[in-house]
N, C-alpha and C positions, 0 to 999 in steps of 0.2 A: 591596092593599086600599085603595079609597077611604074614608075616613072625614066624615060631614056632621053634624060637634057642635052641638051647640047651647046657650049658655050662660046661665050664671042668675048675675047680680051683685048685688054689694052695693048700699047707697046711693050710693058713690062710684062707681062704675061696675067695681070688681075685680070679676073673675071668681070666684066661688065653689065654682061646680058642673056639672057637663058632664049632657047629655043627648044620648043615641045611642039611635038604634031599638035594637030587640029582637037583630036582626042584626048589627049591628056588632060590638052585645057580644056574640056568642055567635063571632063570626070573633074578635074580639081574645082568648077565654080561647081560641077553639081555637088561636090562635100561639102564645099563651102557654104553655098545654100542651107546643105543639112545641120552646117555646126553652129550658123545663127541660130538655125529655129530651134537647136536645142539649146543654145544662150536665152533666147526667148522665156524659150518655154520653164527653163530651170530659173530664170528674173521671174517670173510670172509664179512661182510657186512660192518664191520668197516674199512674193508683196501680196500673197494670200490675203483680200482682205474680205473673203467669207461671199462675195457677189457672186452670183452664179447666172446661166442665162440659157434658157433653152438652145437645142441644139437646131431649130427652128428659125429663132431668133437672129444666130450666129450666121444661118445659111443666107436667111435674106437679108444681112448688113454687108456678108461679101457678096453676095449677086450684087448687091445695088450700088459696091462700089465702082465693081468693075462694070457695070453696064453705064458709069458714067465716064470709064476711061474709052468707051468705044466710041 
């Protein structure tokens, strides 16, 4: 992903404040997203503690939680 910032400074000339289209930020939360869930998922591999759970199982604990955010 190319990124084309655009800055806003102080009197002195620091950098204060970044401006991105609409797109860039919407690509950088979507990595972002991506680099939790592999934080996640690589925590998750290190605290291995042998549990396992159908793939059944896993579906209807997130349907049910999100049909309690609706």
């Amino acid at each position: 992903m190319t990124l084309h910032p655009k800055y806003i400074t102080d009197e002195n000339g620091k950098k204060v404040s970044v401006i991105l289209s609409i797109n860039e930020y919407n690509q950088l939360l979507t990595e972002l997203e991506e680099l939790e869930d592999l934080k996640l998922f690589d925590a998750a591999k290190e605290s291995d503690s042998g549990e396992r759970f159908s793939m059944e199982d896993v579906f209807a604990s997130i349907e049910s939680k999100t049909n309690l955010k609706s």
